[in-house]
N, C-alpha and C positions, 0 to 999 in steps of 0.2 A: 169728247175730250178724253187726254189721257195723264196719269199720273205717275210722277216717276218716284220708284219708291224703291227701299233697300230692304232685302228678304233676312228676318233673324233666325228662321226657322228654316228647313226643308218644307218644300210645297210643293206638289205629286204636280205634274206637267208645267208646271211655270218656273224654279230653279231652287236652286243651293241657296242654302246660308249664306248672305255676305254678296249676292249676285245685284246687281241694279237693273231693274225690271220699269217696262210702262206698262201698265194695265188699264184700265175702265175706270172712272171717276167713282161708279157706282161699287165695280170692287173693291177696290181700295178702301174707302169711306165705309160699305157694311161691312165688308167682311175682313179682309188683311189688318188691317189695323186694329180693330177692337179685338181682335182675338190675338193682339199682339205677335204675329206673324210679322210682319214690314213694320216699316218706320218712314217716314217720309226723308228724299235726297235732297240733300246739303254739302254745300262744298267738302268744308271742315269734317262733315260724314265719309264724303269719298277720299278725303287723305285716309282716315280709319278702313276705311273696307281696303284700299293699296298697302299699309301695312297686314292686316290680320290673312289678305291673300296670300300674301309674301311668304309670314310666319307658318301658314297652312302647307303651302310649297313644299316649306323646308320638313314638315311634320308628314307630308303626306308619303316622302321617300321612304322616313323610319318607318311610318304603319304600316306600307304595304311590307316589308318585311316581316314584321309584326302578324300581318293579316294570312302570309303564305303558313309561316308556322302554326298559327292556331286553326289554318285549316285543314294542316295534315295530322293534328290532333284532333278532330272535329271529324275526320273521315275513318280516322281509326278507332274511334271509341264510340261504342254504345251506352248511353246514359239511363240510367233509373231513375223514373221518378213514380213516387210511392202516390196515391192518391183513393181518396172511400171509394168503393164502389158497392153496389148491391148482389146479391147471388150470382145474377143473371151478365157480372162483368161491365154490366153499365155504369158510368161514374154516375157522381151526383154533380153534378155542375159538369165542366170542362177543365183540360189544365190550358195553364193560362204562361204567356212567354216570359211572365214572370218568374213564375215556377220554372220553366226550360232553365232561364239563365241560370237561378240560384241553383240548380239540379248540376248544371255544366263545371260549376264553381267550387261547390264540394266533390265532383271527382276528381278533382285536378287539374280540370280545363282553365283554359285559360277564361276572363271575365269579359262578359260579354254586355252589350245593352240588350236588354228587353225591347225597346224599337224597334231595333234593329232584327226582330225574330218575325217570320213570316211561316204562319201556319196555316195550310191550305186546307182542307175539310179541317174543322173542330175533331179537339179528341176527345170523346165522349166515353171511351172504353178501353179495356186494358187487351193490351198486346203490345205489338211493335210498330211504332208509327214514324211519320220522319215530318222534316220542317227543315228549314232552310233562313241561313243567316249573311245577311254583308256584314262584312268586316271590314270591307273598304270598297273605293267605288268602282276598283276591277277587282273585287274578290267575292264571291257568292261561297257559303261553304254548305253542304247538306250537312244536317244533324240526325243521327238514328236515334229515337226515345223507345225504350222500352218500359210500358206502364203496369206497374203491378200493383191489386188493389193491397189498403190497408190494413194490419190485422187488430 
């Protein structure tokens, strides 16, 4: 059996936010739902998901403008972020796309989600690392970090 349900969240191969999906009785029920990801479909839900598409539309024209500018600031800027390290250049934890954003945000960059940051090896050490951000859902932008320990 399958169940038709409304995605509140993004969900890595099943859809967007706001998409109406059927999936497995058993996914639905463990997992979608109680992690509050979906919701179950209802008419009166699907008028809601036909406006907030709509309203998205219309927002999705302005961000990708949005998205091209802050990725030609994102390509031309190298960012600092400070972090401990020991002698030997090794951090003590990792930075974390927390830290990326707020790092991007006091240089000047424009403000970014932390979600939305995709770092491929961990950065465990100081030098110059890179990571990669959407901004939208045709905009991918690289980020160069440059990590130098704390004094």
């Amino acid at each position: 059996m399958t169940t038709k349900l409304i995605l509140t969240h993004d969900v890595a191969h099943l859809g967007a936010a706001g998409d109406v999906v059927d999936v497995k009785d058993g996914y639905a029920r463990n997992y979608l739902v109680p992690r509050k990801l979906a919701t179950p479909w209802t008419k009166g839900a699907q008028k809601q998901i036909d406006q907030m598409a709509e309203a998205r539309r219309r927002r999705s024209i302005e961000s990708l403008e949005h998205a091209q500018t802050a990725r030609a600031w994102l390509t031309d800027n190298v960012v600092t972020i400070t972090a401990k390290a020991g002698a030997n250049g090794r951090l003590f934890g990792s930075v974390t796309t927390a830290e990326i954003a707020d790092a991007v945000k006091e240089a000047g960059g424009p403000a970014i989600d932390r979600r939305k940051i995709t770092i491929a090896p961990p950065i465990k050490s100081t030098g110059r690392h890179s990571a990669s951000v959407r901004l939208h859902a045709d905009v991918v932008a690289p980020v160069e970090l440059y990590v130098v320990a704390a004094r």
